[in-house]
ROVO-349200 format. One record per residue (C-alpha): y, x, z; residue in one letter. Coordinates in Angstrom, 3 decimals. Each point is the difference from the previous one (the first is absolute). Layout:
N
Y;X;Z;a;
...
This chain:
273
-63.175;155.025;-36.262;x;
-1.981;-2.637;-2.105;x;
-3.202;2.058;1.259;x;
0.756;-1.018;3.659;x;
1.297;-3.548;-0.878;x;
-3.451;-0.584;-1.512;x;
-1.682;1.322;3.047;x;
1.551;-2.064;2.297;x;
-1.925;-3.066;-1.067;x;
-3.104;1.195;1.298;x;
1.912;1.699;3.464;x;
0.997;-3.913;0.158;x;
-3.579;-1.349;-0.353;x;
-1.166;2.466;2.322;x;
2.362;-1.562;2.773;x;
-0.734;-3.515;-0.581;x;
-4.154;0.504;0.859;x;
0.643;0.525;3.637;x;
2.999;-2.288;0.588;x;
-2.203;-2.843;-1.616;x;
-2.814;1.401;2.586;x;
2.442;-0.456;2.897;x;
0.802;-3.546;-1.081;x;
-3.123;-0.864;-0.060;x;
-1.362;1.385;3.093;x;
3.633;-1.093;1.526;x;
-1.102;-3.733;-1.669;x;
-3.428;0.148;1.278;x;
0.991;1.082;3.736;x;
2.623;-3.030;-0.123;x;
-2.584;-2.016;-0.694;x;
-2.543;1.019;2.281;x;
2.374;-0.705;2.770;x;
1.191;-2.965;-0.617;x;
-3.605;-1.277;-0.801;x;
-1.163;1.932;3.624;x;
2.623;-1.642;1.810;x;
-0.558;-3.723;-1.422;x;
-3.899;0.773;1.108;x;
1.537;0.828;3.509;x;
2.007;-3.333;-0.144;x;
-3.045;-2.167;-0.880;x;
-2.063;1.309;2.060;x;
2.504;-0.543;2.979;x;
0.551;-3.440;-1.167;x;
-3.361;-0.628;-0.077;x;
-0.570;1.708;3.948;x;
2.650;-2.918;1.015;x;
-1.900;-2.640;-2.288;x;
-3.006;0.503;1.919;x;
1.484;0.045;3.377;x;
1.860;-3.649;-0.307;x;
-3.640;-1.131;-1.019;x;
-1.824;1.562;2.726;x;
3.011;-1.479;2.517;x;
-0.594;-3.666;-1.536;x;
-3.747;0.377;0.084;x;
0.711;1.044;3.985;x;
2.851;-2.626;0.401;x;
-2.838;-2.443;-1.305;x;
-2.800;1.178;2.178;x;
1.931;-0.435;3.321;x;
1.263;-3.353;-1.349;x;
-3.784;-1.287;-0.065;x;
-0.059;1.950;3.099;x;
2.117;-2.919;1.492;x;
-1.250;-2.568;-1.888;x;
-3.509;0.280;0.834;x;
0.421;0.512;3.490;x;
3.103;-2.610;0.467;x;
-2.336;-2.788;1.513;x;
-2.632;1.818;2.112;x;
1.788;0.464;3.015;x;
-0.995;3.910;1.157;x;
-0.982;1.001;-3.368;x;
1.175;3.537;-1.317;x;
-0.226;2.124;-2.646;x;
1.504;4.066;-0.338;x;
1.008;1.185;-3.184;x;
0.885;3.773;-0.737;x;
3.592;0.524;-2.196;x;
0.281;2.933;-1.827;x;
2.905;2.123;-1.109;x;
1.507;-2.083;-3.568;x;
3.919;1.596;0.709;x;
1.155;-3.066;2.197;x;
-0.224;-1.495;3.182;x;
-1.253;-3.098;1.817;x;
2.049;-1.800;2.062;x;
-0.664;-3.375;1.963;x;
2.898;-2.453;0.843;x;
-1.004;-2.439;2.540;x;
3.856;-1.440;0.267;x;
-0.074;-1.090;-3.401;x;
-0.816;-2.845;-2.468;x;
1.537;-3.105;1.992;x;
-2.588;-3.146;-0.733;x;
1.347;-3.493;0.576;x;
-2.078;-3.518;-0.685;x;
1.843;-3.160;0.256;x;
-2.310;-3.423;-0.778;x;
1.085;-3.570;-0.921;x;
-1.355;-3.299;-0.108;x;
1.405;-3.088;-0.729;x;
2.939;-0.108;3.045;x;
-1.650;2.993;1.830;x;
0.274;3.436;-0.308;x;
0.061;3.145;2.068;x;
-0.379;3.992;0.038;x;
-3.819;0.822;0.622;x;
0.475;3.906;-0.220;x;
2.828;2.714;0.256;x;
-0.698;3.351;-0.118;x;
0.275;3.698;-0.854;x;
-3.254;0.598;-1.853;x;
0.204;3.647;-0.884;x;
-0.969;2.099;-2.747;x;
-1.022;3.443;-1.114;x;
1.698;2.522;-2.714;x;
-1.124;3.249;-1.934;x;
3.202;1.686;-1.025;x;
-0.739;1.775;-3.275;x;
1.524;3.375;-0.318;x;
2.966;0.253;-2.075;x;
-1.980;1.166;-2.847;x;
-1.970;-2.829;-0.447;x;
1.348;-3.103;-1.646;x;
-2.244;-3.036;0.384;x;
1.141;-2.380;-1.930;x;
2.567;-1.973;1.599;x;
-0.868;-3.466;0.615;x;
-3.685;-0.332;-0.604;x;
-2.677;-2.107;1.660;x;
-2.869;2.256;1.585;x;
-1.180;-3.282;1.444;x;
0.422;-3.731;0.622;x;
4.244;-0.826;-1.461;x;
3.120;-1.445;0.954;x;
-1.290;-2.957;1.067;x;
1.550;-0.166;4.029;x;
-3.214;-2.528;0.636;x;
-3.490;-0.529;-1.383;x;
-2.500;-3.222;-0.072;x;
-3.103;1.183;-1.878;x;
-2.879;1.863;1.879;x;
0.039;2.650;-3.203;x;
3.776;1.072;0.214;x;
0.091;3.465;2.036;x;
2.230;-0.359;3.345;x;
0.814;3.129;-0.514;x;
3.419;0.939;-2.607;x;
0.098;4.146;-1.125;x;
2.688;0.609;-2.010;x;
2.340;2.910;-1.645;x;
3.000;0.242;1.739;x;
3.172;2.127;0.545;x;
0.831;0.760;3.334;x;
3.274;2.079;1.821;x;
-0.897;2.936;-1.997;x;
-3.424;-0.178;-1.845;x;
-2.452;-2.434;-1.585;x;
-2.443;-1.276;2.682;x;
-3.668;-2.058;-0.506;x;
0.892;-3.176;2.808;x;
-2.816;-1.861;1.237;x;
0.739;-3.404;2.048;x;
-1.615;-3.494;0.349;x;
0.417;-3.587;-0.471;x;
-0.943;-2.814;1.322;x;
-3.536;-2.175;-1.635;x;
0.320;-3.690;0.375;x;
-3.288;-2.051;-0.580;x;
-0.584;-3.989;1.464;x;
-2.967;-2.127;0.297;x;
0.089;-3.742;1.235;x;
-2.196;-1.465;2.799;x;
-0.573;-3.417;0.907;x;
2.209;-2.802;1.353;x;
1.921;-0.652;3.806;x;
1.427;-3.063;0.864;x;
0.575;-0.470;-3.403;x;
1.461;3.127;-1.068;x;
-1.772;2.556;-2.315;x;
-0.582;3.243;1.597;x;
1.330;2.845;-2.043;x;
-0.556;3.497;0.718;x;
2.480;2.931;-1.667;x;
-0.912;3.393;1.242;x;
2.514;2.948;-0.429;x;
-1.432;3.608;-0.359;x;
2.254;2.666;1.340;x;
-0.649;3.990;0.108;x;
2.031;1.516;2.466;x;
0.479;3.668;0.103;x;
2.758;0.594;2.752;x;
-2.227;0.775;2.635;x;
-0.710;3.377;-1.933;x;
1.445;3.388;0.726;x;
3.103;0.997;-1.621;x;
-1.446;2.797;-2.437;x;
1.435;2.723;-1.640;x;
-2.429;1.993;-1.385;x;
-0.489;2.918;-3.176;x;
-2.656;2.361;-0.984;x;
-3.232;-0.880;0.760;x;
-0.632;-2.048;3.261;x;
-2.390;-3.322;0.854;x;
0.970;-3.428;1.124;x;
-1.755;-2.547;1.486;x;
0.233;-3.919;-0.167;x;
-1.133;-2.110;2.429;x;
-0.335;-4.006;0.598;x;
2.147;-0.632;3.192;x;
-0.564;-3.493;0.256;x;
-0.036;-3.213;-1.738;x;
2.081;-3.259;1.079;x;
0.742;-3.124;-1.241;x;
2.976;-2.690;0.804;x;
-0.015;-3.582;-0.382;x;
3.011;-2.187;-1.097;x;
-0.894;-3.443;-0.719;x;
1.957;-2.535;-2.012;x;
-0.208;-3.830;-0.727;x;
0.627;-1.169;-3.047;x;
0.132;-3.411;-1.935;x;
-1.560;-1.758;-2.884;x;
2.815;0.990;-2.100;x;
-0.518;3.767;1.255;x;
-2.354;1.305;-2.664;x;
1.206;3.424;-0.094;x;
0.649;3.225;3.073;x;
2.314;2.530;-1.950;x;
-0.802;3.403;1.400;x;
3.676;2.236;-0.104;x;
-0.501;3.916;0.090;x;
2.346;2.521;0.322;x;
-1.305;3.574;0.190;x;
2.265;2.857;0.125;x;
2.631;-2.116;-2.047;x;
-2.649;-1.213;-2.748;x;
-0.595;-3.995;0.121;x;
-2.161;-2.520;-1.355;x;
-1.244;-3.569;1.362;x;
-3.465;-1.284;-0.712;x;
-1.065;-3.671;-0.165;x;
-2.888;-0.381;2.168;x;
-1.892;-4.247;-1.668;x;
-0.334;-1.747;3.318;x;
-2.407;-2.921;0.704;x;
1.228;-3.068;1.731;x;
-1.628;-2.869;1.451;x;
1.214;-3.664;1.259;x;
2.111;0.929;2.668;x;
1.206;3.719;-2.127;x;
-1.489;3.342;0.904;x;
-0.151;2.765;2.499;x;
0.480;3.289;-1.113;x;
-1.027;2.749;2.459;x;
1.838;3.704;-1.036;x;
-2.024;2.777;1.304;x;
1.505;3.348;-0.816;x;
-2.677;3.014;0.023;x;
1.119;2.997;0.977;x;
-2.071;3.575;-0.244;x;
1.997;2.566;1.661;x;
-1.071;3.233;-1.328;x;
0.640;3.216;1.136;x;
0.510;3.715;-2.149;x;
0.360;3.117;1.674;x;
-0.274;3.491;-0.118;x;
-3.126;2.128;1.522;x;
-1.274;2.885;0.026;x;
-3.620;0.550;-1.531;x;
């Protein structure tokens, strides 16, 4: 009896190689997998990473589509979309754009429209950052000839995040010389209009074009006096506002301050290539 209890030592040692082995190899195999499938992750991540870029870099190129087009009337430019996971889709019924202006005593309503705007919904396994500026900012209205028309944002929509694209209006003034008295003032209002485009719904790849209907321009003229120093501009787009204070020049008798609004109506729309 004490011969086998001092063999059974060894016998024990014996055993406990090739459990260790199978921990090990067990450990090993745990940790492969878990390591392979974090590679999988990242590198999935990183396939949506790229696609939100390539969609803003898009987004972007069809938005200086517009813009450089916007005010040569029959001007066009295609561009080609490719497949980043979402879809494109153009809502001409959208982005209501109201300007009141006051002087003095006098005011009045110089523009009220739908202005339109165009979307890439993201698909649902792309998040975009919710709330950030692509381009231009909040700002419903703009006075500087270096601010972008154009606001890109992050936002959520109904069910995913979606790259918007809309513009506002550019206000600039200049002051000419004097009638009967009055100092002629001259504020110009620059509006981009997209609701004459098609209502798109497009994914995959596909091409769109973008074309300069026509350009127009209103007058509104207002009379102001000596006292009258400064037109407020009042915006409201798509429930954003803001006023801007536009100096004006007077003369003996006060000034005359002519309101032409500028309007580029641009058109986006599907075709084939």
């Amino acid at each position: 009896m004490r011969r086998k209890d001092r063999e059974n030592p060894k016998k024990r040692r014996g055993l406990a190689a090739p459990v260790s082995l199978l921990l090990i190899v067990f450990s090993l195999t745990l940790v492969s997998t878990v390591a392979y499938n974090y590679a999988l992750r990242q590198i999935d991540a990183r396939k949506e990473d790229l696609k939100l870029v390539a969609a803003e870099e898009k987004m972007l190129d069809l938005e200086e589509a517009i813009t450089s087009t916007a005010w040569t009337p029959s001007g066009s430019r295609t561009l080609a979309f490719s497949d980043y996971g979402g879809q494109l889709r153009v809502e001409t019924a959208a982005n209501p754009l109201q300007i009141n202006v006051t002087l003095g005593a006098s005011n009045g309503t110089v523009y009220n429209s739908d202005t339109g705007r165009f979307i890439y919904e993201l698909p649902s396994t792309i998040l975009g950052r919710e709330g950030r500026w692509i381009r231009g900012d909040r700002r419903a209205v703009v006075n500087q000839s270096t601010s972008y028309q154009a606001q890109m944002s992050v936002v959520t929509g109904s069910e995913y995040q979606e790259l918007v694209s809309r513009y506002r209006p550019l206000v600039s003034s200049s002051v000419d010389g004097l009638s009967a008295g009055r100092r002629i003032n001259y504020v110009r209002i620059y509006v981009i209009n997209l609701n004459a485009s098609e209502g798109i719904t497009s994914g995959g790849e596909f091409h769109v074009k973008v074309t300069c209907i026509d350009v127009t321009t209103s007058l509104d003229t207002f009379n102001g006096t000596a006292s009258d120093t400064v037109m407020s501009v009042f915006v409201s787009l798509d429930g954003a506002t803001r006023t801007i204070s536009v100096p004006i020049s007077v003369g003996a008798s006060g000034s005359s301050v002519r309101v032409e609004v500028v309007v580029s109506s641009v058109k986006i729309e599907g075709v084939a290539i």
